[in-house]
N, C-alpha and C positions, 0 to 999 in steps of 0.2 A: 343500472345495476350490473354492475362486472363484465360493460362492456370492453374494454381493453382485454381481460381474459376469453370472454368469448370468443373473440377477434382471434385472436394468436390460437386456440384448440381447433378454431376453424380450419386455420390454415396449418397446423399439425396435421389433420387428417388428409390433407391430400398426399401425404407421402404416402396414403395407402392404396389411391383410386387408382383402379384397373389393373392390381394385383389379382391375380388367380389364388393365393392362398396368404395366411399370416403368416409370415417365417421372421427369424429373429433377423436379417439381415434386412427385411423392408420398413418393421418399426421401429428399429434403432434412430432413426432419422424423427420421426415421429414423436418417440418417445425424449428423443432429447429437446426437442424443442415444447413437448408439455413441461418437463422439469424448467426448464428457463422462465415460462411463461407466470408456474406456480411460484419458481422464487420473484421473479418480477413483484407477482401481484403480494410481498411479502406474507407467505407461508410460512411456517416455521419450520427448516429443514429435516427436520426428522420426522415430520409428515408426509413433505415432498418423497424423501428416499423410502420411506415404508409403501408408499401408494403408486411412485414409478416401480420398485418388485413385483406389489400385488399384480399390477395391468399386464405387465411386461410376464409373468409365469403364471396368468390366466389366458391370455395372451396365446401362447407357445402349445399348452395344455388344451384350447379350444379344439374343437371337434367341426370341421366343416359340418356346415347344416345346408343342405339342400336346399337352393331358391335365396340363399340369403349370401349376398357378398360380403366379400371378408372387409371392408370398411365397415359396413354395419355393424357385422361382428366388433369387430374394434372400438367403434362408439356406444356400443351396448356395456359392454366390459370399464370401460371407461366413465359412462354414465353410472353405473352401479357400484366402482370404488370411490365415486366421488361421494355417493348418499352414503356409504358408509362412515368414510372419515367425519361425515356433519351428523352422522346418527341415524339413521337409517330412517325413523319416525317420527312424527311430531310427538312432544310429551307437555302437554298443557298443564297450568297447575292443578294439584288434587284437592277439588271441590267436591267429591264423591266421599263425603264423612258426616259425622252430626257435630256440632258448635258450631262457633264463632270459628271461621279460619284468618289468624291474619299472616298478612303478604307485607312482610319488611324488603325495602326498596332503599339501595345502597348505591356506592361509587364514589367515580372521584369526582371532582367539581366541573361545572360545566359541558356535563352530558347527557344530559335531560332528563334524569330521575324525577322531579315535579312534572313537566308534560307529560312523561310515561305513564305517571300516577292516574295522572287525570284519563289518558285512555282506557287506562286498563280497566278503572271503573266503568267508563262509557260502556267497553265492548262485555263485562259482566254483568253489566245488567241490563243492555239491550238484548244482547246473543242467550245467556245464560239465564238468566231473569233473577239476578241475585240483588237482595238488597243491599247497595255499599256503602262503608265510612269512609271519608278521607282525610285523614289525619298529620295534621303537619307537624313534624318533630325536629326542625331545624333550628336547633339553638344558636347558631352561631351566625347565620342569617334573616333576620326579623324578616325581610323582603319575602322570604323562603314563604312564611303562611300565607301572605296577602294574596302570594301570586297562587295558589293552590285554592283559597278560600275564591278568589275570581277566575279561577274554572272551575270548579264546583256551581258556583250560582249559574254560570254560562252557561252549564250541564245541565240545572235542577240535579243538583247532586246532593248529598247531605254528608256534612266536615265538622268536625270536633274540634272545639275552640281551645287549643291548647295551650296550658301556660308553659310559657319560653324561659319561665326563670326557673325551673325543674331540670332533673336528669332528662335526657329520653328515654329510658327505664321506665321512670316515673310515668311519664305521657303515656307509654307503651299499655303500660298493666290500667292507668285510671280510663282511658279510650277502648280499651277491652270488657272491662267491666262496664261501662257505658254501654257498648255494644248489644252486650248481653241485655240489659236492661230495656234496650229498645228495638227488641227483633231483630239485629242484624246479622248476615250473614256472612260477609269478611268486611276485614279491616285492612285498610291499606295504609301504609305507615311510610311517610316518605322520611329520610335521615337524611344529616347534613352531608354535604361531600367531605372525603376524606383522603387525603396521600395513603395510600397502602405502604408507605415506608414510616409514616407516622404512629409512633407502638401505643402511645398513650389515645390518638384517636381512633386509631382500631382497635385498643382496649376498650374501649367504651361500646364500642358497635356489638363487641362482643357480649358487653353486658345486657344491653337491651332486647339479644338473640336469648340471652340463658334465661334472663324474665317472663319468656314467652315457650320458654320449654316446653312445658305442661300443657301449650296448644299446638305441639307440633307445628310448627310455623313454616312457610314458604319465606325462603329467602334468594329476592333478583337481584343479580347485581348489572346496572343498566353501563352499556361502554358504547363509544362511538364507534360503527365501524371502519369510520376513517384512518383511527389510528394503527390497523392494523396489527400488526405484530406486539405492538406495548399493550393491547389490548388484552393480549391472550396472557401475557406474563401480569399485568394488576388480576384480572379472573384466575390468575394461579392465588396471587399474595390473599385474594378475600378469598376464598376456599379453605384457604387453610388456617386462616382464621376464623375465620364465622361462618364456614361449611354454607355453602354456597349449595339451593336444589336447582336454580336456572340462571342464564342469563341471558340478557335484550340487549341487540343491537340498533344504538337508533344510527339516524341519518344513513341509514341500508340504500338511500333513493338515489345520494353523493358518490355511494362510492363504486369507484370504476374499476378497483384491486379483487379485493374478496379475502386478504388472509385471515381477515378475524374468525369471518363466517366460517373459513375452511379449516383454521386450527385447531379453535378452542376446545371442544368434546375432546380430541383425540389428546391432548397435552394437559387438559384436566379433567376429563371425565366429566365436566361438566352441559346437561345438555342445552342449547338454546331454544328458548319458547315462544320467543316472541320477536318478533323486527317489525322496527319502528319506520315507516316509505311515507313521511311527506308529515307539513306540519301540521295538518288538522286536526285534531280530535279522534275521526274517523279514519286514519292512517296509519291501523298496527293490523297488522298478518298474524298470524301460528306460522311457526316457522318449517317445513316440511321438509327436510333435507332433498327426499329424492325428488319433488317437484322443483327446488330451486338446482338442481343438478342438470335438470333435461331446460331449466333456462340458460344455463349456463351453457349447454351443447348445442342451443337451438333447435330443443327438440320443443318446446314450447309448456305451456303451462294451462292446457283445457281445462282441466279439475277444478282450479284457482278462479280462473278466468270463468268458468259456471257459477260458482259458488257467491264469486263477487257478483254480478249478473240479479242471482237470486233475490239477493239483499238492496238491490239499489233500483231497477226494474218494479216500478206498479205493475201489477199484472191486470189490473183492469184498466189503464190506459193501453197495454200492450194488446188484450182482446178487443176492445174497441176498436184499434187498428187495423186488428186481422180481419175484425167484421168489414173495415170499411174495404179495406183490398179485397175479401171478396167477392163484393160489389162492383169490384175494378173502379175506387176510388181511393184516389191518393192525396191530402190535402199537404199546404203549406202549415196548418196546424199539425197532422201529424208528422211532419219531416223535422217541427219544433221542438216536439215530446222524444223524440230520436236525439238527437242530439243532446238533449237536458240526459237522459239517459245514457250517452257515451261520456257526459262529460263527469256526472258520477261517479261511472269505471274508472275515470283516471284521464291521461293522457295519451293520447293517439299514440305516441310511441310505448307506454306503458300496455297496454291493450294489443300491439302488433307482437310485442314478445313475447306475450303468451301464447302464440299463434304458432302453430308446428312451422320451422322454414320462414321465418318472415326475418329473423335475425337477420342472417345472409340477405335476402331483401330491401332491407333499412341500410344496411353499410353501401350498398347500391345507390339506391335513392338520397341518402343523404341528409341533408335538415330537414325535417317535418317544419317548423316552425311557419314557412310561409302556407304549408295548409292548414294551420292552427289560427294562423290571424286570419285567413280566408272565410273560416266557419265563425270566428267570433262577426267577423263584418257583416255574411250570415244574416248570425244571429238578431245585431242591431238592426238591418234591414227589415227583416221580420217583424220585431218589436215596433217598426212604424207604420204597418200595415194594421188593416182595422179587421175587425174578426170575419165580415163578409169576406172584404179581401185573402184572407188566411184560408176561408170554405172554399175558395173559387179564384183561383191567381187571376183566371181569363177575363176578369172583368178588371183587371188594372191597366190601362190605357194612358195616352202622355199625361192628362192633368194630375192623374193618380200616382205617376211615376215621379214628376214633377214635388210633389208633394211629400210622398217617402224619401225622396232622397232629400229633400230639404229636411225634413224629420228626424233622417237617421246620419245625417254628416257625411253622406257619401256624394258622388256625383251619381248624373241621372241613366251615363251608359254603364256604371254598375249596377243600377238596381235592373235595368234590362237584361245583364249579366249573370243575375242571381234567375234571372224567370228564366231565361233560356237552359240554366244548366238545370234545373227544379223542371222543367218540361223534358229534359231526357230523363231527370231521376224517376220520371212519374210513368213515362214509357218503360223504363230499366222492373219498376215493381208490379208493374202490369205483365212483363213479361217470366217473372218471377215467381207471380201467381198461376199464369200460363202452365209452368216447369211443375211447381206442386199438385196441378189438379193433370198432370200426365202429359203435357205437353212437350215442346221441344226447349232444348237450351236458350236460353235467351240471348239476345245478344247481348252483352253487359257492356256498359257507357266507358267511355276513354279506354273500351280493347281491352278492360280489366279483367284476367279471366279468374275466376272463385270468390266474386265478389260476395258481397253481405248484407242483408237488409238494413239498413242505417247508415251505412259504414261508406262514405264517400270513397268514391272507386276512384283506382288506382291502374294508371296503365301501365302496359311494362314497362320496368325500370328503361333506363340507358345505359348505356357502357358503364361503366364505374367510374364515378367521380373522383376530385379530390375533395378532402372533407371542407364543408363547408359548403358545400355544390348547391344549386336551387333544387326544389322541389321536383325529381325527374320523371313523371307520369303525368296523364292528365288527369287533373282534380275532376269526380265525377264522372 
């Protein structure tokens, strides 16, 4: 997500290291190569020019602060007009009222308004503990309910069998009243795609908003935020028709630009709620401007990165753990539940960028990929071991080795491979718990210094690669 911008801001700010103070003659350089960087990643220019003034005459107007260099300064300022232009705060829908609330879900064709539909239920009534409807009103594509009513049942969700030869007007108000009738507490009303140049079918979209007047209704309108820039002008055309209160960017995971993310509020006033990171179910965020602001600078995303944490973490396999560490044991089963647990979070690279400094880091090191199939092989490794062997690696011996690695499709000097590095990891958490109860720094495995309980260590990088480079630390 908006690695190519982050890339280029990175290297914007060294035109500021080891200046003694900000003067307009040393961020000039600086600041032209953010403006480049913004329009690259297609920004809409009269965002760019409003937000290179704000940096550049807060900038000038800064006050040396004691103990803090003036590049800090500089990315502080810079991080904080960026959460501006995206809104400063997240604004989730308003669920804080009494009735039915429903959530009309709009766009143009082919950018995931059904999928969206389907998480946003998941994430209200797992997060929020709301009872949802999901209501398909896609007249002009029959496919539209099937595929809606088959994430619903995926979900255990509950969806309103609508009839297609109706207005959606019609659907809109009989599915509301329905609602009502069965305890519900929003309705999610997915509509067909629409050309925002098309007057007669945004006439109609219009009509199934005015239907629902009388509920105050939330209205998303879902855009890719691949497309950038055409993004921000269709979230103009439905605003001003059918007054838009948010909108969701999906495939936020693809894109490497950011103008959508960075235009939209400031050229419509409209703010964004929701981004849509990967195709699961469980792959929609709140959208938080000033945490995706300090991703975007690499200053990382702790808060995020806890909060996801929270959600996908047993906390009773995690005490369990703790009991056993300390004990000063460390199993191949719990080094399994570790990993089942990172890969929840996401992906090794999604997980490192929320990390203060790791950006910078990664463009370092280079492709993760070969330590992603390292841990899935891992994983299969594992899965051929038998549960004694998972309580107690030390009793796997050639016949045993022999045996797993026929098991698990590997040869027999990788699964000696997996015991040898699982026997530093096991010293690496022993020494860990050493640090916790007052001890010395540990030494951490492959010279990785701040490593993380779970979190296969990483040596330091190498020189900097060209992209594409292997894996430059050692795994573990």
């Amino acid at each position: 997500m908006f690695d190519n911008l982050s890339e280029k801001f990175a290297d914007a700010f060294k035109n500021i290291q080891g200046k003694g103070k900000i003067s307009e003659s040393n961020i000039e350089d600086a600041l032209k190569q953010v403006r480049t960087a913004l329009l690259e990643a297609d920004v809409n220019f009269k965002v760019v020019k409003q937000f290179i003034n704000a940096v550049k005459e807060k900038s000038l107007g800064e006050k040396v602060i004691t103990g803090v260099n003036p590049e800090e300064q500089f990315i502080k300022i810079v991080n904080d007009e960026l959460a501006t232009i995206m809104g400063t705060a997240n604004e989730e829908v308003n669920l804080d009222r009494t009735g039915v609330v429903p959530i009309l879900i709009v766009g143009l064709n082919g950018q995931g308004k059904t999928t969206f539909s389907g998480k946003l239920s998941l994430h209200l009534t797992k997060k929020k503990n709301k009872k949802v409807l999901l209501v398909p009103a896609d007249t002009f594509r029959p496919a539209a309910k099937d595929q809606l009513i088959t994430l619903a049942k995926s979900m255990e969700m509950d969806w309103f069998d609508s009839d297609l030869s109706t207005h959606p007007k019609t659907i809109a108000t009989d599915a509301m009243a329905f609602a009502k009738e069965n305890g519900f507490d929003v309705v999610i009303i997915d509509t067909a795609g629409r050309l925002h140049v098309d007057v007669e079918l945004m006439e109609q979209i219009k009509e199934v908003r005015e239907s629902l007047a009388s509920f105050d209704p939330e209205v998303l309108m879902v855009a890719d935020a691949m497309t950038g820039q055409e993004a921000v002008n269709v979230a103009k055309s439905f605003h001003e028709t059918v007054n838009l209160t948010g909108v969701v960017l999906s495939k936020m995971d693809s894109d490497a630009r950011g103008g959508a993310a960075l235009s939209i509020r400031h050229v419509t006033g409209v703010p964004i709620k929701y981004i849509s990171t990967g195709e699961k179910m469980k792959d929609l965020e709140l959208f938080h401007p000033d945490r995706l602001a300090g991703r975007i600078l690499d200053m990382g995303d702790v808060v995020s990165l806890v909060e996801k944490a929270e959600e996908v973490i047993d906390q009773k396999d995690a005490e369990d753990m703790m009991k056993n560490l300390e004990k000063g044991k460390f199993t191949v089963e719990d080094f399994l539940k570790q990993m089942d647990m990172m890969k929840n979070l996401g992906s090794m690279g999604s997980i490192l960028k929320m990390i203060p400094g790791m950006g910078g880091m990664m463009r370092q090191i280079g492709d993760l990929s070969p330590a992603e199939d390292e841990m899935t092989r891992m994983r299969v490794i594992i899965n051929s071991m038998t549960k004694k062997e998972r309580q107690d690696y030390k009793v796997v011996k050639e016949s045993r080795i022999t045996r797993i690695a026929g098991g698990s499709g590997t040869t027999e000097s990788q699964v000696k491979d997996f015991l040898a590095k699982f026997r530093q990891m096991e010293k690496m958490m022993g020494g860990m718990m050493q640090m916790m109860k007052g001890g010395g720094m540990p030494g951490m495995a492959g010279g990785a210094p701040g490593g993380m309980p779970g979190m296969p260590g990483m040596g330091k990088p190498k020189k900097p690669r060209k992209k594409g480079g292997k894996w430059g630390g050692g795994f573990f």
